[in-house]
KESE-403372 format. One line per 10 residues: number of its first residue (from 1); their letters; for each residue x negated, y negated, z of C-alpha. Coordinates in steps of 0.25 Angstrom, whole numbers, plus 5000, padded with zeros to 4 digits. Each point is the difference from the previous one (the first is absolute). Layout:
BEGIN
NUM = a = X/Y/Z ~ ...
end
This chain:
BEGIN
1 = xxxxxxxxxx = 4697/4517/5339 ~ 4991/4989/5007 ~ 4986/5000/4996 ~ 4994/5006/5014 ~ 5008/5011/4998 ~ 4990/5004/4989 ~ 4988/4994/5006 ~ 5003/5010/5012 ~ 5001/5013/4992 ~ 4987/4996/4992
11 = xxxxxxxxxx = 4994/4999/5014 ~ 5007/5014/5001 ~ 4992/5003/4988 ~ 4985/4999/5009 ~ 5006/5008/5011 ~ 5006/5012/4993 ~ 4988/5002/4991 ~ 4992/5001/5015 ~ 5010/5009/5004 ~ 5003/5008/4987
21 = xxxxxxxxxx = 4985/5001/4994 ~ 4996/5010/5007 ~ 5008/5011/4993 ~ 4989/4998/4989 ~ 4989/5001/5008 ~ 5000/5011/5009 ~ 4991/5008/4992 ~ 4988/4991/4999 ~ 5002/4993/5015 ~ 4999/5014/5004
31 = xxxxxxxxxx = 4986/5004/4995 ~ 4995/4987/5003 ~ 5005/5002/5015 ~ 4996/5014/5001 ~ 5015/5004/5004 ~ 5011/5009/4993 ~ 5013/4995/4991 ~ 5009/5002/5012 ~ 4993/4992/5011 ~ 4997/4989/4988
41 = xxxxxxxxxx = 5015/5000/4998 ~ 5001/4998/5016 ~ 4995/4985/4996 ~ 5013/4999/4994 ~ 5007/5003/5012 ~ 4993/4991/5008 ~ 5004/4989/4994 ~ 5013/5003/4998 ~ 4999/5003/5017 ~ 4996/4987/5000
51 = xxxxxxxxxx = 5011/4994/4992 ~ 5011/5009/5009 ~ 4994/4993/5013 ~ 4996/4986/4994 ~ 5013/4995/4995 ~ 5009/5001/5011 ~ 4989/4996/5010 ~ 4996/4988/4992 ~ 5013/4997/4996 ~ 5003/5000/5015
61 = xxxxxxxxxx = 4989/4990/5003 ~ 4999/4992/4989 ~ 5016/4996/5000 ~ 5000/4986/5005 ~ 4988/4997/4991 ~ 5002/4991/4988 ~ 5002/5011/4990 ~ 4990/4994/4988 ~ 4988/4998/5009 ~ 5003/5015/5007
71 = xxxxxxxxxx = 4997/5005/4985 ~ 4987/4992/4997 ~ 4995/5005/5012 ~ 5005/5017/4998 ~ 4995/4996/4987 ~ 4987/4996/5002 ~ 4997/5012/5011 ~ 5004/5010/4989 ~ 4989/4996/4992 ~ 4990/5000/5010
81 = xxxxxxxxxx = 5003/5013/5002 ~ 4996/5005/4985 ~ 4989/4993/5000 ~ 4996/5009/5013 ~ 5005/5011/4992 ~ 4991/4999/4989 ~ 4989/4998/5009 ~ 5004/5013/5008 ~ 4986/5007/5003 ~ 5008/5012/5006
91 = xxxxxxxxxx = 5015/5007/4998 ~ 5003/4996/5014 ~ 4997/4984/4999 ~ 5009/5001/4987 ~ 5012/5006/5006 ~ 5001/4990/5011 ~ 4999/4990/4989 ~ 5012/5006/4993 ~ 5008/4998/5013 ~ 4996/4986/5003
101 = xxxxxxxxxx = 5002/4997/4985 ~ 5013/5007/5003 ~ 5004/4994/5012 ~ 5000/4987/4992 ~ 5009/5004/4987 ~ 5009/5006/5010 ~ 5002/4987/5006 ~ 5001/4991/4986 ~ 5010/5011/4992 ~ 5009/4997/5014
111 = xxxxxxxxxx = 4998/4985/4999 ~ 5000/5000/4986 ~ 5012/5008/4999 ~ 5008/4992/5009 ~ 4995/4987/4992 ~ 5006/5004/4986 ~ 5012/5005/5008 ~ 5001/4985/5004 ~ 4999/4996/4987 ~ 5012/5004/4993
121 = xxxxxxxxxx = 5014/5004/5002 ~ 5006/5013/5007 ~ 5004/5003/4988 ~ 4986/5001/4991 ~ 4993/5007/5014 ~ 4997/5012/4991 ~ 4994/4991/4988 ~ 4991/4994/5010 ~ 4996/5012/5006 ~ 4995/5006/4987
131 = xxxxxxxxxx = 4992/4988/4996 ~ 4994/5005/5012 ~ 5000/5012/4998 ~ 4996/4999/4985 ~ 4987/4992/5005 ~ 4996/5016/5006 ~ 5006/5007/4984 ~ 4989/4990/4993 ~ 4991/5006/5011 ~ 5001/5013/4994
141 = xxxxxxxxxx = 5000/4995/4986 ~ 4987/4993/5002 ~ 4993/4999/5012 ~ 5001/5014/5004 ~ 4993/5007/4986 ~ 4992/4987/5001 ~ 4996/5004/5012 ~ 4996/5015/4994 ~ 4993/4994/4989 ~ 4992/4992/5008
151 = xxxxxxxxxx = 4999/5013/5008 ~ 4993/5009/4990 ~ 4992/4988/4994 ~ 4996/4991/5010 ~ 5002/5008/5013 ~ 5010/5000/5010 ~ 4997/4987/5008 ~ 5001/4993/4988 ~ 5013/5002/5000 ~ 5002/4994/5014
161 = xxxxxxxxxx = 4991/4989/4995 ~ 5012/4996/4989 ~ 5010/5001/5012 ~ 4995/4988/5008 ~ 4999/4992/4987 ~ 5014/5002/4999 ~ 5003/4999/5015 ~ 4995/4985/4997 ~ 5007/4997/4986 ~ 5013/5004/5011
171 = xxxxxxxxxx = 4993/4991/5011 ~ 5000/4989/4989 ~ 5015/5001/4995 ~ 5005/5002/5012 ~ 4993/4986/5007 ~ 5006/4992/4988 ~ 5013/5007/4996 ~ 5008/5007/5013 ~ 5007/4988/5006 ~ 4998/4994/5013
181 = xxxxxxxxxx = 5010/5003/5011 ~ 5001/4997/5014 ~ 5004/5010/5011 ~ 5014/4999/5006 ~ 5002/4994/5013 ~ 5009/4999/5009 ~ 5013/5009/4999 ~ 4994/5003/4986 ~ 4987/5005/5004 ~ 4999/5015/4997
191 = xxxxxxxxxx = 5001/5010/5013 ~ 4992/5013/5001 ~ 5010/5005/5009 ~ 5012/4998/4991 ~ 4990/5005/4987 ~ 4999/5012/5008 ~ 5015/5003/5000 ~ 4999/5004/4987 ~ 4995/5014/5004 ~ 5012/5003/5008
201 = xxxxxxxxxx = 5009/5003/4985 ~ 4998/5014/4996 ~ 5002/4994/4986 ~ 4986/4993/5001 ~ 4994/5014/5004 ~ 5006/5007/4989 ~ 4995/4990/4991 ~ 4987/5001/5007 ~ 4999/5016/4997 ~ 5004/4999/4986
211 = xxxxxxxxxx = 4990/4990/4997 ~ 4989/5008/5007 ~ 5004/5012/4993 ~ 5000/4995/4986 ~ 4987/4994/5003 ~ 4996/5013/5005 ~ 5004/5009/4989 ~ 4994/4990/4989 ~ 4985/4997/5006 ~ 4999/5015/5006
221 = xxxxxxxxxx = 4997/5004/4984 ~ 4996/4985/4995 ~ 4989/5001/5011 ~ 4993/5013/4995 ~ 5005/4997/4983 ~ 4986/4999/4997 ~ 4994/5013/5004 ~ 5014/5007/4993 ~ 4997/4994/4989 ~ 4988/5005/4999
231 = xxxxxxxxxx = 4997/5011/5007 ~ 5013/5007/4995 ~ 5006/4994/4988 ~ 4985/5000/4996 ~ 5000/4986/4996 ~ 4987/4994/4997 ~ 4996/4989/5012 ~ 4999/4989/4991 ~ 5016/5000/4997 ~ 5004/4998/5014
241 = xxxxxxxxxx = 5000/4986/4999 ~ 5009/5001/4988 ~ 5011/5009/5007 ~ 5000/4991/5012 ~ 5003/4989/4992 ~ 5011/5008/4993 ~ 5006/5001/5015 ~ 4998/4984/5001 ~ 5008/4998/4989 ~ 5010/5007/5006
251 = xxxxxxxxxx = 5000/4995/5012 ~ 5001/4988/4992 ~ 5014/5003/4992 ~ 5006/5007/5012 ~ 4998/4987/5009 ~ 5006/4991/4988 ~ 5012/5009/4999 ~ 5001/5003/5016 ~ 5001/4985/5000 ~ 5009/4997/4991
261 = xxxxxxxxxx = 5011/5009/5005 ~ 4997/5003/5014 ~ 5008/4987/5005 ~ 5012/5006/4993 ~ 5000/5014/5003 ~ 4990/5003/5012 ~ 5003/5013/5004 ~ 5003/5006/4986 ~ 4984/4994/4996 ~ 4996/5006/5013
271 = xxxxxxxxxx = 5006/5015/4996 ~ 4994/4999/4987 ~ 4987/4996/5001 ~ 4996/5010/5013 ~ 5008/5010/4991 ~ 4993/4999/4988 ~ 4985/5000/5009 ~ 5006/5013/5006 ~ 5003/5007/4987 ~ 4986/4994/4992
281 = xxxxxxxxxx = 4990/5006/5012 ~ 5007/5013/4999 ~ 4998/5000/4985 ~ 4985/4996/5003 ~ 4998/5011/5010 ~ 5005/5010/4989 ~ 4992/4994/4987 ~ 4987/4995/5008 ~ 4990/5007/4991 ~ 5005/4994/4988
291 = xxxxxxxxxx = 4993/4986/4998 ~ 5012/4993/4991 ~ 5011/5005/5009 ~ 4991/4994/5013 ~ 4998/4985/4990 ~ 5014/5000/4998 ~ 5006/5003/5013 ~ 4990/4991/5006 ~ 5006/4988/4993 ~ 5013/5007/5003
301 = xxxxxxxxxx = 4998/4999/5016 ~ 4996/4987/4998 ~ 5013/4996/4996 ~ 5007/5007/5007 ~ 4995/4996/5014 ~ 4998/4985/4997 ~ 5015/5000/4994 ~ 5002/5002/5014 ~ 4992/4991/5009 ~ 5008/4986/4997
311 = xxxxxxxxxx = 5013/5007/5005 ~ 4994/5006/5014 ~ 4993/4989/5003 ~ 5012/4991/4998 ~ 5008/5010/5008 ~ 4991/4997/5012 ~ 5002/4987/4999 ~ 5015/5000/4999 ~ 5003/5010/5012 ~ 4988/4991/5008
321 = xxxxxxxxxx = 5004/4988/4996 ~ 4999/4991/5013 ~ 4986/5003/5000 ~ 4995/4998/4987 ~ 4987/5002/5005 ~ 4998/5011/5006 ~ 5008/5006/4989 ~ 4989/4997/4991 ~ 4991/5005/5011 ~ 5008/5013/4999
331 = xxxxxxxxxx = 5001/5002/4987 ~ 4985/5000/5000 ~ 4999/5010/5010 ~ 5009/5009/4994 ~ 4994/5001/4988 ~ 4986/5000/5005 ~ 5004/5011/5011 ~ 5003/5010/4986 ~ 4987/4994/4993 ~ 4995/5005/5014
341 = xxxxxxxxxx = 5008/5015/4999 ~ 4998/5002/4987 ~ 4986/5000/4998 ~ 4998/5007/5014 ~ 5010/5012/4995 ~ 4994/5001/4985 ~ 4984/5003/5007 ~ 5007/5009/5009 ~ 5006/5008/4988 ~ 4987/4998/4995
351 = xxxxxxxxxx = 4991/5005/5010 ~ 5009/5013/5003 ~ 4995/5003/4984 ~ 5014/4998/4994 ~ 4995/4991/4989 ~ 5005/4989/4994 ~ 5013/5004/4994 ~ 5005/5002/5016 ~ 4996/4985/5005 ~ 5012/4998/4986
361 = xxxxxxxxxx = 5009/5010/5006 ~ 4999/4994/5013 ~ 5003/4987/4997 ~ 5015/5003/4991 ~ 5002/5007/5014 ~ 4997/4985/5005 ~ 5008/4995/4990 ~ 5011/5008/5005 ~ 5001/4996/5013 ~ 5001/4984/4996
371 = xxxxxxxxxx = 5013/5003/4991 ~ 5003/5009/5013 ~ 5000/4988/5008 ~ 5005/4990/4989 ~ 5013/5008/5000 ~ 5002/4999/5014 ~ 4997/4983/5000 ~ 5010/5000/4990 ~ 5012/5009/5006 ~ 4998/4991/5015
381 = xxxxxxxxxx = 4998/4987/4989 ~ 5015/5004/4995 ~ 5007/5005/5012 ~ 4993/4987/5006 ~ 5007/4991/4989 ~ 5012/5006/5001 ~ 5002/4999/5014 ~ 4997/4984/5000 ~ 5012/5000/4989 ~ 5008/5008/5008
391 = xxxxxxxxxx = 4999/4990/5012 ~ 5003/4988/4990 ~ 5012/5004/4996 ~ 5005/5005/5015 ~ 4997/4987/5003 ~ 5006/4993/4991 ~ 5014/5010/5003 ~ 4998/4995/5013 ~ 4998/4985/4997 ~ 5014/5001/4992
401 = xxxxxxxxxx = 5010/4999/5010 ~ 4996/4990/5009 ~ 4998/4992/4987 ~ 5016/5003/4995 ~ 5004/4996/5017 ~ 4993/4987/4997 ~ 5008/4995/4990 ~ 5012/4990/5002 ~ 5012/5007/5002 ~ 5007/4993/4988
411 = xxxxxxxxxx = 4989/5006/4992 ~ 5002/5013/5004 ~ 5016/5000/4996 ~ 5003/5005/4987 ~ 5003/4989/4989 ~ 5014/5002/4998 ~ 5002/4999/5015 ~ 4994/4987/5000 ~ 5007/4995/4989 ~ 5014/5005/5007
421 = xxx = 4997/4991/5012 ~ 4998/4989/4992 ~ 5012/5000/4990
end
């Protein structure tokens, strides 16, 4: 695995704990801000709003761009825009930041992804994708209940404060490590109207839905874990931290494992992992109020749905694999589109006074819908590989007689005949 592989997802690393840290501080944001737990989780949703429209609109205009300097820059704009998060005098400057901050990792996880796609062979697509992938599991493990720490003891800008440091520890690795490429030209030079063609599979869109609906299922309870923890498992605030680094670690052996055997068995890693997410939420919804079955089932998820994101986002890339891209792009989207749902859905349970165990219930029904949709990528996938097979062997019936009418006639004579003529 070349090194800028690795130098991506620990740039990966910056942006998920932006995107992820919030989960830890929704309590203490909120009372600074003056504003309840559900519109504080709406600052979730805005950036993954901002990720659904930045990556295919950046990746759009960015795609005859030298790739290494289109990340400094989209690197460079996320920090900025923590640092205007941390200076945020109102709840309103702070939610454009997170979709300007948004905007830009949208753009460098669909450049990015497309980069360590580059870098290695069809065949490792999945490994590189959950080094990628992994940069967001350490997130978890370390930047996100950093982040909650940091939170409790220091106050919550503080925590955007350690972002930026880390948007330029990224900036740094990235100027000195990511290679130098040039743009294609010519008949080489990439094609927004021929990326675009992409959308035109149903297969793409499957793999879209299922993408956004795992997303959906996992961050609609990930989103409010905090307050479950507390306000109904009875947890004492000071242990959140703990339990969201439990989900990290998770997240962390489920990506090692997905990308390990997703290259080999896609679909089957697919069905497990979105499975597995369906049948922990549904435990959770039924053994909320009991603080060690919410740890373990916690680091459970964790696994579970991080088992899974190597293989879907190397089953975008194989089905849109003409524009690798906009695949990345699309990718993006789709998972952000659920951080987007999930959230949304888990403060309307919420709000309707259904309490925490429904936002659980409704993502295993989440949950269901993605192995729902998987089954039916899978079905078109095999009818789709055995029709190509069928053709080749019609083809080959149909090559086969004007191959035998081409031969010399001597050769098509038995060999005692010939042997007759002879003697």
């Amino acid at each position: 695995m070349p090194v800028a592989v690795y130098v991506l997802g620990l740039s990966v690393f910056a942006l998920g704990t932006s995107e992820f840290m919030l989960s830890g501080l929704l309590q203490p944001l909120a009372r600074d801000m003056g504003v309840s737990i559900p519109q504080a989780g709406l600052l979730v949703s805005a950036f993954a709003i901002g990720m659904v429209v930045g990556a295919p609109v950046l990746a759009a205009a960015t795609l005859r761009l030298p790739r290494r300097t289109t990340l400094i820059a989209l690197l460079a704009i996320f920090g900025l825009g923590q640092v205007v998060g941390a200076l945020a005098p109102s709840y309103a400057v702070l939610f454009v930041s997170r979709v300007v901050s948004a905007l830009a990792c949208a753009g460098f996880w669909a450049v990015g992804a497309a980069v360590a796609v580059s870098l290695v062979p069809v065949t490792a697509r999945a490994r590189a994708m959950a080094v990628m992938v992994g940069g967001l599991s350490i997130a978890n493990i370390a930047g996100v209940p950093a982040g909650a720490f940091l939170g409790q003891h220091a106050g919550w800008r503080a925590a955007f404060w350690a972002v930026a440091g880390l948007s330029l520890l990224g900036l740094i690795g990235v100027t000195a490590l990511v290679p130098r490429t040039k743009p294609a030209t010519g008949a080489d030079a990439p094609r927004l109207r021929t990326e675009l063609s992409i959308y035109r599979d149903r297969q793409v869109w499957l793999a879209l839905t299922a993408t956004a609906l795992n997303g959906a299922a996992v961050f609609c309870l990930f989103s409010y874990l905090a307050p479950l923890l507390t306000e109904t498992a009875g947890m004492k605030e000071s242990l959140v931290p703990m339990v969201l680094a439990l989900f990290g670690v998770g997240a962390l052996i489920g990506t090692a494992v997905g990308g390990r055997v997703a290259d080999a068995h896609l679909f089957g890693t697919m069905y497990a992992g979105i499975t597995a997410s369906t049948v922990v939420l549904a435990i959770l919804a039924l053994t909320a109020h009991s603080a060690p079955a919410a740890v373990v089932l916690a680091l459970m998820l964790g696994v579970s749905a991080f088992t899974t994101a190597p293989a879907l986002n190397a089953r975008m890339f194989n089905v849109a694999a003409a524009a690798p891209t906009l695949a990345g792009a699309t990718t993006t989207s789709a998972f952000n589109i659920g951080n987007t749902l999930g959230p949304w859905l888990g403060g309307l349970v919420i709000g309707a006074g259904w309490g925490y165990p429904a936002v659980a219930w409704t993502g295993a029904a989440l949950a269901a819908g993605a192995v729902a949709t998987t089954a039916v990528a899978s079905r078109l996938h095999r009818a789709s590989t055995a029709g190509t097979s069928s053709r080749l062997v019609a083809s080959s019936a149909d090559t086969a007689p004007s191959l035998e009418k081409d031969l010399p006639e001597e050769l098509e004579k038995p060999a005692c005949a010939t042997t007759a003529t002879t003697d």
